[in-house]
LUMNU-752904 format. One line per 5 residues: their letters; for each residue x, y, z of N, C-alpha, C, CB. Coordinates in steps of 0.05 Angstrom, whole numbers, plus 32768, in hexadecimal, padded with zeros to 4 digits. Glycine has a CB too. Layout:
residues N
A = X/Y/Z/X/Y/Z/X/Y/Z/X/Y/Z | ... .
end
This chain:
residues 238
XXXXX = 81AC/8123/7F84/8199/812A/7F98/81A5/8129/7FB4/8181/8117/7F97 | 81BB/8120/7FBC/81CE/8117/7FD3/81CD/8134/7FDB/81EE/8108/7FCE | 81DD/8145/7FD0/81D9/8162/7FD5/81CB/816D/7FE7/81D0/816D/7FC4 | 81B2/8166/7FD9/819D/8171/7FE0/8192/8166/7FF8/818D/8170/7FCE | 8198/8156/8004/8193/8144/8020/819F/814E/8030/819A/8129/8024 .
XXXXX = 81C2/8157/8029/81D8/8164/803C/81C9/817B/8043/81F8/816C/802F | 81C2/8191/802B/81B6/81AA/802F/81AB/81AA/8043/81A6/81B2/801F | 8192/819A/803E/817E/8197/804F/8187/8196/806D/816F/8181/8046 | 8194/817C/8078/819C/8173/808F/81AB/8192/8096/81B0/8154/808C | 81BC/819C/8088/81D0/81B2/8095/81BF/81CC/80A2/81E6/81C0/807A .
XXXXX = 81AA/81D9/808F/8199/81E7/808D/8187/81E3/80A4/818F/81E3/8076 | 817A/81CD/80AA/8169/81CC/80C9/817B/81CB/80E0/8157/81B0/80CF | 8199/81C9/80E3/81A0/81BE/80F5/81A3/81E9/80FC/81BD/81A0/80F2 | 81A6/81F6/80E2/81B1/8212/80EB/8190/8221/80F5/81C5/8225/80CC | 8177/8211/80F4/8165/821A/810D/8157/8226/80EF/8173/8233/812E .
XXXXX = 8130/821E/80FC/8122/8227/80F1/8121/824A/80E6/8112/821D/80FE | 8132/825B/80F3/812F/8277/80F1/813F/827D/80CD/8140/8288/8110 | 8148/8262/80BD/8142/8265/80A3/8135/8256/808F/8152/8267/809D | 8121/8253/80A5/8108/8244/8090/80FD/8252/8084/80F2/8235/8099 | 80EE/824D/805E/80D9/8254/805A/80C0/8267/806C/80D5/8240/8054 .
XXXXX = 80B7/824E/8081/80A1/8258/8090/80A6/826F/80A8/8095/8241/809A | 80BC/8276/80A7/80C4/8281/80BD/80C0/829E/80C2/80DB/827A/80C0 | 80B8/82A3/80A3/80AD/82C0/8099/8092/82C9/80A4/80A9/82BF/8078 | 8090/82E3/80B0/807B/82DE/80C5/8062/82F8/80B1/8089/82E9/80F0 | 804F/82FE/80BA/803A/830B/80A6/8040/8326/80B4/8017/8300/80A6 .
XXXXX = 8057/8332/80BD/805B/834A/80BB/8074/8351/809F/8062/8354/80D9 | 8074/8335/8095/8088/833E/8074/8070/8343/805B/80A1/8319/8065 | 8053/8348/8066/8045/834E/8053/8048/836D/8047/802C/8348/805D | 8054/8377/8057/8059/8398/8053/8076/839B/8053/804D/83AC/806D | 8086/8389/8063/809E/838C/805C/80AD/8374/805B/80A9/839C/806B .
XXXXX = 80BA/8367/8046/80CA/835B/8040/80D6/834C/8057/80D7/8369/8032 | 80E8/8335/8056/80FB/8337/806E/8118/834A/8068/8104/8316/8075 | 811E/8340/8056/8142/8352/804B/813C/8365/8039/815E/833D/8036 | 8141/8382/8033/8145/8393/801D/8157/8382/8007/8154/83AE/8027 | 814E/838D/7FF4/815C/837F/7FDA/8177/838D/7FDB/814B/8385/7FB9 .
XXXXX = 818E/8378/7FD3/81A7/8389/7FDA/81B1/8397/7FBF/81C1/8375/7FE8 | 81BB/83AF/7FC3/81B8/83BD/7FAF/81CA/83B0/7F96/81BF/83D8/7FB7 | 81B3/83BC/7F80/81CA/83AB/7F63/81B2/838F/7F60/81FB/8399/7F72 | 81AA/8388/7F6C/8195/8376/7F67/817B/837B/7F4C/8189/8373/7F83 | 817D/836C/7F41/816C/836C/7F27/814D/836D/7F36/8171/834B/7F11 .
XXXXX = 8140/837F/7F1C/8122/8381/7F29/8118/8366/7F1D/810D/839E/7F1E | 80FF/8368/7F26/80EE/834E/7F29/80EC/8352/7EFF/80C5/8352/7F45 | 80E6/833C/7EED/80DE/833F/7ED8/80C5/8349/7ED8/80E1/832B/7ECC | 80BB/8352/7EBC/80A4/835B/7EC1/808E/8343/7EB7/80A1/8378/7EB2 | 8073/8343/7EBB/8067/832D/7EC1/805C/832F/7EA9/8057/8329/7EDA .
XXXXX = 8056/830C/7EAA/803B/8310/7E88/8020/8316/7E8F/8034/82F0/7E74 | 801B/832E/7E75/8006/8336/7E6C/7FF6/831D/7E69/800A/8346/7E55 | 7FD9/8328/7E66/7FC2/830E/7E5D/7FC1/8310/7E45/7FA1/830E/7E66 | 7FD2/8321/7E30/7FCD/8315/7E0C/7FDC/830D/7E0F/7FCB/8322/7DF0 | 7FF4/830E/7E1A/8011/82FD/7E15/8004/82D8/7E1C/8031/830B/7E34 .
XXXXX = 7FF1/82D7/7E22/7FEA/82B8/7E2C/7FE4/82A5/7E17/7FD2/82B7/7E3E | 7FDC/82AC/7DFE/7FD8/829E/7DE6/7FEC/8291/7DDB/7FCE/82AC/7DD4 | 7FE7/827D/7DDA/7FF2/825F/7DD9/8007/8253/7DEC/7FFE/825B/7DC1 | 7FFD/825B/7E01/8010/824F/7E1F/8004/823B/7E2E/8014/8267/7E38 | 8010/8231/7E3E/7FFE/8217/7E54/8005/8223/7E6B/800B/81F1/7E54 .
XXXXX = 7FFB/8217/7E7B/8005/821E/7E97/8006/8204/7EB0/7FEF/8236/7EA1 | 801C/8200/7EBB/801D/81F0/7ECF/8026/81F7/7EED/802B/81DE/7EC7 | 8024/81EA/7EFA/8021/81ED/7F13/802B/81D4/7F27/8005/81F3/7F14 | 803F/81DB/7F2B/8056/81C3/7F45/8056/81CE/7F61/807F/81C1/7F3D | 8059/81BD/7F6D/805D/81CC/7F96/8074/81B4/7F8F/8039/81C6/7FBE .
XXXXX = 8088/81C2/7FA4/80A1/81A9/7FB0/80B1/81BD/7FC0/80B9/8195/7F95 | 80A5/81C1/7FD3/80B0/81CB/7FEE/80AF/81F2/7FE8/80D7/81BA/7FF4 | 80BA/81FD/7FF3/80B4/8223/7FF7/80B7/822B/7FDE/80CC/8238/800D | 80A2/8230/7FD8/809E/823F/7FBB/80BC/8258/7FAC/807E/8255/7FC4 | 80CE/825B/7FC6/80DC/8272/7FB6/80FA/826B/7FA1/80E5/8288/7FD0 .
XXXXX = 80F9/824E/7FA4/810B/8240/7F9D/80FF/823B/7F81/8111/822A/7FB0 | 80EB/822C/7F81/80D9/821C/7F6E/80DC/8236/7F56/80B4/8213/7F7D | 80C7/824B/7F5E/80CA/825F/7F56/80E5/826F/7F44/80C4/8267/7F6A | 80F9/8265/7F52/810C/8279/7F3F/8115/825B/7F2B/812F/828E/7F55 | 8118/824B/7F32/8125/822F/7F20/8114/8233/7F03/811B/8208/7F31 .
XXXXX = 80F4/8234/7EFA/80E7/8236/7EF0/80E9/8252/7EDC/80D7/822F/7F01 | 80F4/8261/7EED/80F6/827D/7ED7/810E/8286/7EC8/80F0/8297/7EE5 | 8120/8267/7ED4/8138/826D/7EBF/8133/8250/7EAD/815E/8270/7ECE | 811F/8249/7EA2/8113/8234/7E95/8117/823F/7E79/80F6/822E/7E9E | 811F/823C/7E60/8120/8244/7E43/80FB/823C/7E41/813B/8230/7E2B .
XXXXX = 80EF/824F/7E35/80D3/824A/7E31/80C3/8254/7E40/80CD/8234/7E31 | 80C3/8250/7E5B/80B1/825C/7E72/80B7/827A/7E79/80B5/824C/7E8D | 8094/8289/7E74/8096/829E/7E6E/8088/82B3/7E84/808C/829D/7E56 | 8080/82A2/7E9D/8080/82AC/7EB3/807B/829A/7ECC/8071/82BF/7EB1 | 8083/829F/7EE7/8083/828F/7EFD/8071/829A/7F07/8098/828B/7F0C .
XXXXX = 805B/8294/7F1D/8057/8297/7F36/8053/8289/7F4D/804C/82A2/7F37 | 805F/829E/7F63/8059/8280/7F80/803B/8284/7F86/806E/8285/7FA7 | 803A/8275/7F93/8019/8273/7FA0/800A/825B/7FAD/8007/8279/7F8C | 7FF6/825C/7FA8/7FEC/823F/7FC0/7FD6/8233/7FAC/7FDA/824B/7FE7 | 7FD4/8219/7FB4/7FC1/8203/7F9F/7FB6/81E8/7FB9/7FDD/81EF/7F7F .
XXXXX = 7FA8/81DE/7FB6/7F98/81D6/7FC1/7F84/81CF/7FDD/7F9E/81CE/7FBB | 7F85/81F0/7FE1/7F72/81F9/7FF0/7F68/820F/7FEC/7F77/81FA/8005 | 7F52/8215/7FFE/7F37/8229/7FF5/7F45/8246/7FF2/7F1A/822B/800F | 7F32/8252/7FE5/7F3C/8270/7FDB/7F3F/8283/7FFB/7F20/8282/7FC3 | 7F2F/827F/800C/7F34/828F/801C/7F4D/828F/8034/7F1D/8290/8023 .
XXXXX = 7F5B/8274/8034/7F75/8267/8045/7F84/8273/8030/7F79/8243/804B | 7F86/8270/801B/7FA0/827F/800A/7FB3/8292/8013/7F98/828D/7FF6 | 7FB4/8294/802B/7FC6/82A6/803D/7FE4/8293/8042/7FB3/82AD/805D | 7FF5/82A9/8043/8012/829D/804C/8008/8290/8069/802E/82B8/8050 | 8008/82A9/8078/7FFF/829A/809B/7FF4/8285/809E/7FEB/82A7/80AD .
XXXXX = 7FD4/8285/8090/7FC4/8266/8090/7FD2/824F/8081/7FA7/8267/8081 | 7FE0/8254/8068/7FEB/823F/805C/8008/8233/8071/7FF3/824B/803C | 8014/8241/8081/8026/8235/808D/801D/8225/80A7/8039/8248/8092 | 8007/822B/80AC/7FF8/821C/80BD/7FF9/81F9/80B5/7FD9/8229/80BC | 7FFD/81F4/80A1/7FFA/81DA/8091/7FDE/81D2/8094/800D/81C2/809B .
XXXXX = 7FCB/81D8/80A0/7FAC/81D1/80A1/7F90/81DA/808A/7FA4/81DE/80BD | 7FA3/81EF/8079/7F8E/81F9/8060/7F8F/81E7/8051/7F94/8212/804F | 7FA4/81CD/803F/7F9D/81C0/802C/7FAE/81CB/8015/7F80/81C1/8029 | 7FB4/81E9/8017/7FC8/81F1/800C/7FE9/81E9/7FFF/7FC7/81FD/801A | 7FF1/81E0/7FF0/8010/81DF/7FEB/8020/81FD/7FE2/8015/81C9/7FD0 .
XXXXX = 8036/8200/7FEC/8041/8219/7FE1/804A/8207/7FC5/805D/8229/7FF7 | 8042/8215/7FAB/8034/820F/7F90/8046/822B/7F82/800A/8210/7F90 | 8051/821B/7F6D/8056/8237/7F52/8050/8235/7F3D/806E/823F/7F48 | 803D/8245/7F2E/802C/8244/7F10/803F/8250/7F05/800D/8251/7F0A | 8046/823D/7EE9/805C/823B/7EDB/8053/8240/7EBD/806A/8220/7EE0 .
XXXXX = 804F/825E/7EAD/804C/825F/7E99/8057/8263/7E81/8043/8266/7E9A | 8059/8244/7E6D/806B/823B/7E5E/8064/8242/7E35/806A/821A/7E6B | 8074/8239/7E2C/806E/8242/7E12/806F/8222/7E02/8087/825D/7E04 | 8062/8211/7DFD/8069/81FD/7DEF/806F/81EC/7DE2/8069/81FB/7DED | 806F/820F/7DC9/8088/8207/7DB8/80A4/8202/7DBA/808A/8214/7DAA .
XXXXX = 80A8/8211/7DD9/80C4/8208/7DE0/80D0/8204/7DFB/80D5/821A/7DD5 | 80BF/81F7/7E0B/80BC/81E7/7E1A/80AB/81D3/7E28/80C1/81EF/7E21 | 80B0/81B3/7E22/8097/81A6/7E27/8093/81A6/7E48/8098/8187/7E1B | 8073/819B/7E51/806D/8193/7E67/8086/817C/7E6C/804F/8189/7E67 | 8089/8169/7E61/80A0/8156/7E73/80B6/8165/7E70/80A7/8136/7E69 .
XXXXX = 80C5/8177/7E62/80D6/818C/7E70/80D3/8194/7E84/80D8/819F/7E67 | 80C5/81A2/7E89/80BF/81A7/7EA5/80BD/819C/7EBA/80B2/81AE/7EA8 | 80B5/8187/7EB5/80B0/816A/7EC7/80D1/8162/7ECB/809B/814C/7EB1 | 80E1/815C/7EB9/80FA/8158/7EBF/8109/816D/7ED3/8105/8156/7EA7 | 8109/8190/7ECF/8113/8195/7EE3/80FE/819B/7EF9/8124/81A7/7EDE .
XXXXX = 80E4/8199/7EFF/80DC/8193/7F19/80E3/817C/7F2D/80C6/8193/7F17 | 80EA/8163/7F1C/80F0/8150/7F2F/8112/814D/7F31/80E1/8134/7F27 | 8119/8156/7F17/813C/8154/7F20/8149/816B/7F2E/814E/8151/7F05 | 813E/817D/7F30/8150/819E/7F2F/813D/81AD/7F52/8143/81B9/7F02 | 8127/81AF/7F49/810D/81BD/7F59/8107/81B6/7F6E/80F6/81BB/7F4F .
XXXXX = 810A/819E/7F6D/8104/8196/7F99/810E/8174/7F96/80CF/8197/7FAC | 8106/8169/7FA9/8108/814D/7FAA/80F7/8140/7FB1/8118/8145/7FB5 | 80F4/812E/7F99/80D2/8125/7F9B/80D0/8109/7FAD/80C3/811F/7F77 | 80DF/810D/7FC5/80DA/80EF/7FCF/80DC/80F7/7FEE/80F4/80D4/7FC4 | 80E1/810E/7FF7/80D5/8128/8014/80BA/8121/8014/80D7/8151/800E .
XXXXX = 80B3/8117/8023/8097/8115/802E/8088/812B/8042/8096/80FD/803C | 807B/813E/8031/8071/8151/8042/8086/815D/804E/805F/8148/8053 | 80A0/8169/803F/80B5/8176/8042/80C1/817F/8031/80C2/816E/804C | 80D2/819A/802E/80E8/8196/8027/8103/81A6/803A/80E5/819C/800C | 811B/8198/8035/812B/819D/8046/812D/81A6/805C/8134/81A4/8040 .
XXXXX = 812F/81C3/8070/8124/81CE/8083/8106/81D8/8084/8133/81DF/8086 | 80F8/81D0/8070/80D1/81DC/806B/80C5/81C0/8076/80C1/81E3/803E | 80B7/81BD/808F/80A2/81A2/808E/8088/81AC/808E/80A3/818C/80A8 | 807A/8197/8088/8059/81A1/8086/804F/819A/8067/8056/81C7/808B | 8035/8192/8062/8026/818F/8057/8031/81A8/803E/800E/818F/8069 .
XXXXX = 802C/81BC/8045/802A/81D3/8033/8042/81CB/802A/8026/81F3/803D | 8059/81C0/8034/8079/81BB/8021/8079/81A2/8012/8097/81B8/8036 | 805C/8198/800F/8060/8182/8006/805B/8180/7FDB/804B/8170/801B | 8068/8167/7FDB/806E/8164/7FBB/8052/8161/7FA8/8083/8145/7FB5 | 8050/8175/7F9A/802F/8167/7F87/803C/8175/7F6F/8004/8177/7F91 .
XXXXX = 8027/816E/7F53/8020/8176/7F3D/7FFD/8179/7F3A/802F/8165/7F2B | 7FFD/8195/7F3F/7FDF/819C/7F33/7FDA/819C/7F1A/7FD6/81B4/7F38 | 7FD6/8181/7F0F/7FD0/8182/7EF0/7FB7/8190/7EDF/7FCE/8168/7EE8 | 7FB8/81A0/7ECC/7FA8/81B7/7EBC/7F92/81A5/7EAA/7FC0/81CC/7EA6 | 7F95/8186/7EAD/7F8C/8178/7E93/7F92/815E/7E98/7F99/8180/7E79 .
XXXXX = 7F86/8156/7E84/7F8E/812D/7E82/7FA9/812A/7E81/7F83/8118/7E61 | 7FB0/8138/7E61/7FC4/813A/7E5E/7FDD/8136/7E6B/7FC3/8149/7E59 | 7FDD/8150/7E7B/7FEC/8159/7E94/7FEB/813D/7EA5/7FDB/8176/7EA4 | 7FDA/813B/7EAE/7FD9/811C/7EC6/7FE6/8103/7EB9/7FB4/8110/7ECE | 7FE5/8103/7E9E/7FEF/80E9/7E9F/8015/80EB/7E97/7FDA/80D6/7E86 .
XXXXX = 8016/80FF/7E84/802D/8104/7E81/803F/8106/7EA2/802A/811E/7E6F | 8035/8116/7EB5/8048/8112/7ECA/8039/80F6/7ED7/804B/8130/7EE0 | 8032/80EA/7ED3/802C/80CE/7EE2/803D/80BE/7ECF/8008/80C2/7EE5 | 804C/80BB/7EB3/8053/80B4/7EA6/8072/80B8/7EAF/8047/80BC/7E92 | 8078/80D4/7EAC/808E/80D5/7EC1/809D/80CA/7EDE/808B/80E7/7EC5 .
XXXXX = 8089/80C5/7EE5/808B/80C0/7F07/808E/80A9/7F01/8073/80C8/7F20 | 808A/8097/7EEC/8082/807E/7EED/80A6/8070/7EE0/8061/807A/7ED7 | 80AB/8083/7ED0/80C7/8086/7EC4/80DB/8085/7ED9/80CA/80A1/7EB4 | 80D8/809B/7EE8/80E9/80A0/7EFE/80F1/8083/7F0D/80D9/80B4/7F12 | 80D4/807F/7F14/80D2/806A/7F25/80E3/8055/7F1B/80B7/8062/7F28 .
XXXXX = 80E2/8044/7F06/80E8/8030/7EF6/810C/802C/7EEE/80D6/8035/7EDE | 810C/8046/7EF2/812A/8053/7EF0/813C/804A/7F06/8129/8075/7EF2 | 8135/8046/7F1B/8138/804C/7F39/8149/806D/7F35/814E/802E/7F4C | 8139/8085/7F36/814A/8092/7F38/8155/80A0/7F49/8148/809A/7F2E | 8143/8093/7F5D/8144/80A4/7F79/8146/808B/7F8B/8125/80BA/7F80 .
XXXXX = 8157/808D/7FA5/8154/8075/7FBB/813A/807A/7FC0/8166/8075/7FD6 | 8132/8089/7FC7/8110/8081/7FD3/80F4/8089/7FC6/810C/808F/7FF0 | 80DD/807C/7FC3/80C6/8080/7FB8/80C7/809C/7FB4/80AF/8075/7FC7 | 80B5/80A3/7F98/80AB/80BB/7F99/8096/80BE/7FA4/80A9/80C4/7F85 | 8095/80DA/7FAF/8078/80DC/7FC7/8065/80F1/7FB3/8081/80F0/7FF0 .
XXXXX = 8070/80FA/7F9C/8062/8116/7F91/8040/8110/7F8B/8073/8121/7F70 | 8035/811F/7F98/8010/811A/7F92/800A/8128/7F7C/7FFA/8125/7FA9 | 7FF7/8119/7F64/7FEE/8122/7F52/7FCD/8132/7F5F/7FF0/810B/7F3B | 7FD5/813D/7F58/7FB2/8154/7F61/7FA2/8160/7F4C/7FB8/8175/7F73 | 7F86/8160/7F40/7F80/816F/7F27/7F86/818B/7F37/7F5D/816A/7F18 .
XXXXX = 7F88/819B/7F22/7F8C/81B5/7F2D/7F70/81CB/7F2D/7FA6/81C1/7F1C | 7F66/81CD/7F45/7F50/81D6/7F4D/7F53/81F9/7F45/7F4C/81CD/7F6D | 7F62/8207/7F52/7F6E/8225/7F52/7F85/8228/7F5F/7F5D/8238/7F5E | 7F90/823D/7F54/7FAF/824B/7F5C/7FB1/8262/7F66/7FC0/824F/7F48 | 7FB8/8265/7F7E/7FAE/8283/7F85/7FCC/828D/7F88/7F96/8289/7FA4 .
XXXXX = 7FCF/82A4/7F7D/7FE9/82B2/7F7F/7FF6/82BD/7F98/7FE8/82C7/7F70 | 800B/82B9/7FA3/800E/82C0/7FBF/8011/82D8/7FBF/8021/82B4/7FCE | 801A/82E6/7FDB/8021/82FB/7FD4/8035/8310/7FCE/8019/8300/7FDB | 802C/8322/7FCB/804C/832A/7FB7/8064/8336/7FC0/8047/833F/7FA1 | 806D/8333/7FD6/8084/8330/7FE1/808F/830F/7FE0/8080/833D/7FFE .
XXXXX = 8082/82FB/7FDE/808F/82E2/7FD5/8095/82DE/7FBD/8082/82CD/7FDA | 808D/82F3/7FA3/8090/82ED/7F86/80B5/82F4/7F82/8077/8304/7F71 | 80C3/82EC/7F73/80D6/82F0/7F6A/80E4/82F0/7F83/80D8/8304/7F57 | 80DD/82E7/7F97/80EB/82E1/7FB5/810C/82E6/7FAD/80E4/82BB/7FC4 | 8118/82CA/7FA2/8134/82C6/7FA2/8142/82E1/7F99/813C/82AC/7F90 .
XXXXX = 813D/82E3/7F79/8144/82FE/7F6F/8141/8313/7F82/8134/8304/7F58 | 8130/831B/7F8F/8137/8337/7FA5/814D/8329/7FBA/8116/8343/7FBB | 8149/8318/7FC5/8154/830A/7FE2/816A/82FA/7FE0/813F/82F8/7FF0 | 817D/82FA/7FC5/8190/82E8/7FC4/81A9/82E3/7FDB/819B/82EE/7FAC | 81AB/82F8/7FEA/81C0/82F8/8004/81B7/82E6/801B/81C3/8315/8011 .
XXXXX = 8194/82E6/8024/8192/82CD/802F/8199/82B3/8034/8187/82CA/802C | 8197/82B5/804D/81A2/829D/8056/8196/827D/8048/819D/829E/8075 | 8183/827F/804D/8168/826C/804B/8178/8268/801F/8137/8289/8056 | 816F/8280/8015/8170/827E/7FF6/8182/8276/7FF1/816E/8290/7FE6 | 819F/827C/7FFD/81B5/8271/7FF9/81C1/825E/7FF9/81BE/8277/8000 .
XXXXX = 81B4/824D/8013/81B9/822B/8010/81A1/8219/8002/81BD/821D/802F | 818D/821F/7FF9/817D/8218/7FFE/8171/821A/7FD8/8173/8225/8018 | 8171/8237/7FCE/8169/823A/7FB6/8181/823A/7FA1/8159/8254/7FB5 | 818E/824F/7FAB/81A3/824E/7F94/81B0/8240/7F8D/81B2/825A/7F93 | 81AE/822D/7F9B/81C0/8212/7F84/81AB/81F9/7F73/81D9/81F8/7FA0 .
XXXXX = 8194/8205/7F79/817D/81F4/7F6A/8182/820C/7F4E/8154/81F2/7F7E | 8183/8221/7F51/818A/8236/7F36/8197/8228/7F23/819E/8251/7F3D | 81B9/8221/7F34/81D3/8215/7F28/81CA/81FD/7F1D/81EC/8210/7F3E | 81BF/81F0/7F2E/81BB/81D2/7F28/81B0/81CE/7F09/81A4/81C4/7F3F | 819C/81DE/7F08/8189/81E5/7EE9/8199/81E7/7ED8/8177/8201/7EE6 .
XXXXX = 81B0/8201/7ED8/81C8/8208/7EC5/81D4/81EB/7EC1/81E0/821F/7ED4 | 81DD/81E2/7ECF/81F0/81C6/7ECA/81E6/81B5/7EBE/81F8/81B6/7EE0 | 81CB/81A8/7EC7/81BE/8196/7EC9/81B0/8193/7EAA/81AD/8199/7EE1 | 81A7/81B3/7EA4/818D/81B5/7E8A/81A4/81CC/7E80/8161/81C2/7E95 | 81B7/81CC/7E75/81C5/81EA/7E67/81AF/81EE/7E4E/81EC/81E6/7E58 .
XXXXX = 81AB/81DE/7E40/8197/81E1/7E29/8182/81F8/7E2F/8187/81C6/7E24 | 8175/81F4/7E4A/815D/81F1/7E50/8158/8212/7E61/815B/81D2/7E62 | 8179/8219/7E74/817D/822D/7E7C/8185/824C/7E6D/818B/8224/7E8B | 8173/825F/7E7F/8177/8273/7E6C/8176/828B/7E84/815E/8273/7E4F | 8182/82A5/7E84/8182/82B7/7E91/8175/82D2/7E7A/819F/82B8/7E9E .
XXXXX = 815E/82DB/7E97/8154/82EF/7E83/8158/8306/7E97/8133/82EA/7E75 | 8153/8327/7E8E/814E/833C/7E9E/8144/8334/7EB2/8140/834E/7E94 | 814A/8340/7EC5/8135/8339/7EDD/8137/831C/7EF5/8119/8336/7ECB | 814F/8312/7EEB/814C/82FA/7EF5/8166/82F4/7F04/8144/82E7/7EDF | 8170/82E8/7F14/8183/82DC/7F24/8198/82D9/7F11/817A/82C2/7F31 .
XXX = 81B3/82DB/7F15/81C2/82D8/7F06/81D8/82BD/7F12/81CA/82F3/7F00 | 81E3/82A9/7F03/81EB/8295/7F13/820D/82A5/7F05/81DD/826D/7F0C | 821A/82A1/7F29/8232/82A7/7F20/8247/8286/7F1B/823E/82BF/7F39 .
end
């Protein structure tokens, strides 16, 4: 996780103009960067029959476009999306959510297959790989509420298993400092919009993705090889 502190520290000092939030609501029509050519298209998304016998979860730990790609090179998980969770349907906006005053977390619904990948899989690379769960209402160059650490749990289940985890972690010492991640039932997920979906995959030359995502990609490969898998459509780790 040391890494990931340097990142961080290096990353604000080179000025908010590669933050997450820094994306302004005229990228609703256009992007910030053209995809550079040779770049893989977005995968294509799951159908609603493809949903039988899947679960679905739902993590925030700092700018969704990171979270987002770590999750879709997951063996098992059969689709990502970014979006926002615990605030009202009508703030579900990028603009209002960066405000940090909707209640909102930037949130990615993570749809998995069971048979071959558990919830504490996932749980393992959300807290080892996916953000750092001890940023308080941050991550690295992202501050604010909306960058902060939760699990919107789908069920009992769900709540206790990652309270079970956290509790592991904890006991472990695996981290120098407390975990801050908030367990939340999960109310609704509203999908952001779709110039933030498959963010990294279009935008890999970015500045921001470059220090910031792509080595949470790598980290997954190293960390979970079992666990990592490259499909069409997806980021390729060189």
């Amino acid at each position: 996780m040391l890494k990931y502190f340097m990142l961080g520290i290096s990353v604000t000092l080179i000025g908010a103009a590669l933050a997450c939030s820094s994306i302004n609501s005229s990228a609703t029509t256009t992007a910030p960067d053209a995809a550079p050519e040779g770049t893989p298209k977005p995968a294509v998304k799951l159908k609603p029959e493809d949903m039988k016998g899947k679960q679905t979860a739902v993590f925030a730990g700092g700018c969704f476009w990171g979270v987002e790609a770590v999750f879709e090179h997951v063996k098992g998980v059969v689709d990502v999306k970014s979006g926002y969770s615990g605030g009202a349907a009508k703030t579900a906006k990028y603009d209002a959510v960066g405000s940090g005053e909707t209640g909102h977390a930037e949130a990615v619904e993570v749809v998995f297959d069971p048979a071959v990948v558990s919830y504490k899989d996932l749980l393992k690379v959300f807290f080892a790989v996916a953000h750092d769960p001890t940023e308080l209402n941050r991550q690295g160059p992202d501050e604010g509420t909306q960058y902060r650490s939760a699990i919107f749990y789908a069920n009992d289940e769900q709540k206790l298993a990652a309270k079970s985890y956290i509790d592991e972690l904890t006991a472990a010492k695996t981290y120098s400092g407390p975990i801050v991640t908030q367990l939340t039932a999960l109310e609704a997920f509203y999908p952001a919009e779709a110039y933030h979906q498959d963010y990294l995959v279009l935008h890999p030359n970015e500045a921001y993705i470059r220090i910031n995502d792509i080595p949470k990609v790598k980290d997954l490969k190293t960390q979970f090889p079992d666990m990592y898998v490259e499909r069409e459509g997806q980021y390729k780790v060189k």
